[in-house]
N, C-alpha and C positions, 0 to 999 in steps of 0.2 A: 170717530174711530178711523184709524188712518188705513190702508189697504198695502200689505206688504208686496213688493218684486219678487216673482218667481222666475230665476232663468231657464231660459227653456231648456228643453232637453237636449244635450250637446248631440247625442246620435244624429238628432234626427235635423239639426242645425245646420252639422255639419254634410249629410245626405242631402241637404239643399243647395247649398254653396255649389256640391258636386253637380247636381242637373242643372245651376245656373251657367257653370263658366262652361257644360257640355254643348252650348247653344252658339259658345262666342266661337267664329273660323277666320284667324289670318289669312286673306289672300298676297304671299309674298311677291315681291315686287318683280320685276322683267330684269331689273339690271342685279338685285340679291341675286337672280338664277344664275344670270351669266357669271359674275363672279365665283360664284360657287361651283361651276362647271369649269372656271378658268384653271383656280387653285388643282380641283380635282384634274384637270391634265398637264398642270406644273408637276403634280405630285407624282403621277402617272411616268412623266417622260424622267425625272428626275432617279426614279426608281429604277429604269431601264439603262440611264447612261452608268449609274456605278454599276449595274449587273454588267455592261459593256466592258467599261475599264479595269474591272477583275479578272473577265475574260482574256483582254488583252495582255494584261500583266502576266496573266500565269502562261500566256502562248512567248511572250517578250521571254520568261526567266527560264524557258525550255529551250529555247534557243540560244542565249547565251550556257546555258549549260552544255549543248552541243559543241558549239564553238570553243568553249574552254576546255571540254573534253581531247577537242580533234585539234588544238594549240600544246595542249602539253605533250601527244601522244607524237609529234612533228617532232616538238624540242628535244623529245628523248631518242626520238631516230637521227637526229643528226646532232646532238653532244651524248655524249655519256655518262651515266650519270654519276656521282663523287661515289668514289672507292676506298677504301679505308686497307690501307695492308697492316695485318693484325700483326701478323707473324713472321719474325724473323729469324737466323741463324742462331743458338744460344739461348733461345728462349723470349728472346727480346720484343720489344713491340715498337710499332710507329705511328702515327697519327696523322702523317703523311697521305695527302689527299688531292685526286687532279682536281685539275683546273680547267674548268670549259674553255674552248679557244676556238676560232675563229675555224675554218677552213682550210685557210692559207696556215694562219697558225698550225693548225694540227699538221701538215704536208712540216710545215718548217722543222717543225717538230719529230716529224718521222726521221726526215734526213739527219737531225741530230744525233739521236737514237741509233742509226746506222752508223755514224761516223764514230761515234762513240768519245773517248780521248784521244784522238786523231785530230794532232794540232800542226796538222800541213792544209795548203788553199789548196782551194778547188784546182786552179789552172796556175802555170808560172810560164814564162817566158825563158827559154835558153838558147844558148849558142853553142852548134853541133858543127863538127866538120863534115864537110859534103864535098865529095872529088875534090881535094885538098883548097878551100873556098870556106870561109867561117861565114856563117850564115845562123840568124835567128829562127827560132820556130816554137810555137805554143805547142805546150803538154796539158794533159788533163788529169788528175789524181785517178787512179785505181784503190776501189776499195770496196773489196766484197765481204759481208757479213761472216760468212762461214770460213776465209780465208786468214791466216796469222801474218798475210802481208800487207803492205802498202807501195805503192809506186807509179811512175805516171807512164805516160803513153802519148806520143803523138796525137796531132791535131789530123782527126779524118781517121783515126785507128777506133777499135773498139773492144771491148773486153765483155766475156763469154763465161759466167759460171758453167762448167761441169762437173756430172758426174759419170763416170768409167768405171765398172768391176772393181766397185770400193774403194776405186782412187777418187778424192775430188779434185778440183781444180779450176785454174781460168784459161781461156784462148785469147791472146792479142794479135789483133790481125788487123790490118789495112781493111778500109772499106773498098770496097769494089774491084778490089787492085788482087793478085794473086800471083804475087812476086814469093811470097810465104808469111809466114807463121812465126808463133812463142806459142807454145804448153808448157805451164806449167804446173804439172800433180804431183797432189801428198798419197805418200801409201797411208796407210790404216795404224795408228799404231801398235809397237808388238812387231810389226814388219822387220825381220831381219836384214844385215847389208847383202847376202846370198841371195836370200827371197826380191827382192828389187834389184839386183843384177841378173836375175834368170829373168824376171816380167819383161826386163827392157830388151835382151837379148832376142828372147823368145817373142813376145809381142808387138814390141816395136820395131825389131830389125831381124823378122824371120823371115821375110822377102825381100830383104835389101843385101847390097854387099856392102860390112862393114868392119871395123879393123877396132880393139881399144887402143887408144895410144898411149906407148911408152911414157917413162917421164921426161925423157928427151923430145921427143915426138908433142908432149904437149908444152916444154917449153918453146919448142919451135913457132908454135899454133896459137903463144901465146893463151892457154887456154889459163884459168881463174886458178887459187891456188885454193880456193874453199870449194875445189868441185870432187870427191873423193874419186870420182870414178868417171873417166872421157869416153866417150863412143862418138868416130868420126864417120860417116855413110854416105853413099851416094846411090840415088835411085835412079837408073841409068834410063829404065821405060818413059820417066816421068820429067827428066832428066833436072833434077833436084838434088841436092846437098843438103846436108844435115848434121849437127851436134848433137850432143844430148851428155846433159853433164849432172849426174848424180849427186846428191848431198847430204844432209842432215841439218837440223836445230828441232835444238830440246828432246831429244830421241824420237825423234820421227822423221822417215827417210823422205826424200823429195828428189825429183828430177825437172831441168829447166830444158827443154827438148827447140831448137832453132834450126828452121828448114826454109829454102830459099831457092827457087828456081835461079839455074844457071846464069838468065839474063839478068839476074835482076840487077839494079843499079847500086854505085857503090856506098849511097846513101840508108841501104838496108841494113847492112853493117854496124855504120855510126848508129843508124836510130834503135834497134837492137841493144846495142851497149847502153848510150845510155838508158833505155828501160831497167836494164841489172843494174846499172850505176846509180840511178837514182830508189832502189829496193829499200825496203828498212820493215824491219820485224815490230811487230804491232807490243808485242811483251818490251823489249829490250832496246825500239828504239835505236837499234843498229842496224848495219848496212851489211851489205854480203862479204864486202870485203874485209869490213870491222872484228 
């Protein structure tokens, strides 16, 4: 009779296996350690550079933020920035927009602005007579913003916006020289020709001795024939002579006032004239005497 295999009991089979392999101890080796201590401070330093380089990026992209902030906030203090003009006369619209420019541009640009359709040069060269001697001399264009003329002036002369008791005006005078003077002021419009015959009498020759001259008296004197109204003077304290020759364009009255100490030379005269002769009205593009 043969004897059958009983397997054993797997519990307590496998409860042996476990007290067997609880006996068996790898001692790892000297160079496993190092290795594994190497990786461990590869891993270590590897860890610390990208926490590094994040640091660094986010300090980098704060400062280019800075920098770009304090770049645009320059660009805008020194161009200005695009303007759009909506609105025009009639209802109308533009789409018209500046143009950033340079520096120098923008100065070019000013002057433009000022000159406006003012299509005379800056400076011309002429021939004036001087103690009967024809002689060359540079002029320089006159052109003030607020004024309806145009005209030039000697080289070394200089022109003077003002304003007087609601009259405005330019002074052309000699630099440094004070042989005399041009004035010449707009009254106000609305100004009557009475009203601007009493200011100049009253104001300008209430301590002078002075005479209006006939129409004989100003053909004698050769005075302009667009001047409505002559006042001849002389300041005896000061001992200066003087004109003053009233006018009109476009209903607004004007006076062109020439004062000239006694000595002066007979070059003052000529250079005088032509300032009026070379005049021309900003509107119409005509001359005083046109």
């Amino acid at each position: 009779m043969k004897k059958q295999l009983v397997p054993p009991n797997s519990e307590k089979h496998e409860e042996s296996i476990k007290q067997l392999f609880h006996h068996f101890y790898i001692e790892p080796t000297d160079e496993f350690k190092e290795k594994s201590f190497q990786k461990a401070l590869a891993g270590i330093e590897l860890a610390r550079n990208k926490e590094r380089r994040k640091k660094a990026a986010s300090k980098l992209q704060l400062v280019f933020s800075f920098a770009a902030a304090a770049a645009v906030c320059i660009l805008l203090m020194i161009f200005p920035p695009f303007q759009t003009n909506e609105t025009k006369e009639g209802g109308q619209h533009s789409d018209q927009q500046s143009i950033l420019m340079s520096p120098q541009q923008s100065q070019n640009a000013e002057k433009e602005e000022e000159k406006g359709d003012i299509n005379r040069p800056e400076s011309i060269e002429m021939t004036i007579s001087l103690e009967g001697m024809e002689e060359k001399e540079l002029y320089h264009l006159v052109n003030i913003k607020q004024l309806p003329f145009t005209t030039y002036i000697p080289d070394r002369w200089q022109a003077e916006y003002i304003e007087e008791k609601n009259l405005i005006g330019a002074k052309l005078i000699a630099v440094n020289e004070k042989y005399g003077e041009v004035d010449v002021m707009f009254f106000p419009k609305g100004t009557s020709l009475g009203e601007a015959e009493n200011y100049i009498t009253d104001e300008l020759l209430g301590n002078v001795s002075y005479k209006v001259l006939s129409a004989e008296e100003e053909e004698k004197r050769n005075i302009p024939d667009w001047s409505l109204r002559s006042f001849h003077y002389e300041n005896v304290e000061q001992t200066r002579t003087g004109e003053i020759y009233l006018s009109e364009h476009n209903r607004q009255y004007f006076y062109i006032q020439r004062e000239f100490a006694n000595e002066a030379l007979e070059g003052w005269g000529s250079r005088t004239t032509t300032i009026l002769e070379q005049w021309e009205w900003k509107d119409t593009k005509k001359g005083l005497w046109d």
